[in-house]
Each structure stands twice: as structure tokens, then as C-alpha cells.
N, C-alpha and C positions, 0 to 999 in steps of 0.2 A: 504494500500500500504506500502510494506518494504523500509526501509531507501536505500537500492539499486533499488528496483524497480521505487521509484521516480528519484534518480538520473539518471538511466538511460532515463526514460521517457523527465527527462530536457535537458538532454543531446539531445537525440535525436529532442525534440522540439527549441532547440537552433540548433542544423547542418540544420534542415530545413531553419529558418529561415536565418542562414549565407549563407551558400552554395546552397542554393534553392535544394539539391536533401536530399535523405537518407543515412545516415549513414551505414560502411559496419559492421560486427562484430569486425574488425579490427581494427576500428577507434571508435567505444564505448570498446573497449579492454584498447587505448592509451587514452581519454576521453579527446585529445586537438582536439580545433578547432584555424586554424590557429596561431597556437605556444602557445596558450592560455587553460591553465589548467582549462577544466570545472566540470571535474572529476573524482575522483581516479583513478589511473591507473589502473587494475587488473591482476593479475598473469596470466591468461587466457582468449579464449573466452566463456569460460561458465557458466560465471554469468553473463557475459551481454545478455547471449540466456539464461538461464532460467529467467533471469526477463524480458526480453521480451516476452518471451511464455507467461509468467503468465502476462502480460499486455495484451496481446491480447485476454486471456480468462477473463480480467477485464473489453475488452471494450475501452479500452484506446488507443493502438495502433492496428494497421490494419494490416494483412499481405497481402502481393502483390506480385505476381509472374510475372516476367519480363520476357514475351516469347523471346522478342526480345536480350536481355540480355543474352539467352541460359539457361532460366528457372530458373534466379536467384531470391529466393525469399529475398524480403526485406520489410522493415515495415516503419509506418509512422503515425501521430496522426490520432487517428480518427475522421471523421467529430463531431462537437459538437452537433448535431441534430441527432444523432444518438442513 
């Protein structure tokens, strides 16, 4: 795992845990959870979608398509029994 791929994965394992939902790319873009720097900001959203891609092809996070959401897909740890 890349020094960004983990951060994003903490990242996103820390917004579940505060916020009870997932992170949008928006908000792993800003890498605050409420007012609080978890990590690096990025220039865009596309290092936090490619190291999320390649977390999901590692196993680690899940992608999930929200019908009800108007087909928004968004990601989330993967189960540990998996």
C-alpha cells in the first residue's frame, strides 16, 4: 500500500467511524473531519479516486452503488472476513 493509499484508507476509516456514513471524493479531497486535519489536502479529486480504485482492487475498500442516492457510487472498509 502507497503512502497515499493508506492515508486515504485512514481517512476514510476514521469519517466512518465519526460521521457513521462514507466519505464523498470531496471530502477525502479536503481530508478534514469536522474542522480537524486528518489528511493532506490535495490539489484534486484524483488521487483520492485513484487510491481508492486501487484499494478496492487490494481488497480493502468496497465499492457500493447507492440506487436510492441516484446511483451514487461510494466506498467503504471492507468487511474483515473477507
Amino acid at each position: 500500500m502507497t503512502k497515499i493509499q493508506k492515508e486515504t484508507y485512514d481517512f476514510v476509516c476514521k469519517f466512518w467511524q465519526v460521521e457513521g456514513r462514507n466519505p464523498t471524493l470531496a471530502e477525502m479531497q479536503k481530508g478534514r473531519i469536522r474542522d480537524e486535519q486528518i489528511s493532506p489536502e490535495r490539489a484534486s479529486r484524483t488521487s483520492p479516486y485513484r487510491a481508492v480504485q486501487a484499494l478496492v482492487r487490494l481488497g480493502y475498500l468496497e465499492s457500493v452503488n447507492a440506487r436510492e442516492k441516484g446511483n451514487v457510487t461510494y466506498w467503504r472498509p471492507a468487511p474483515e472476513d473477507a
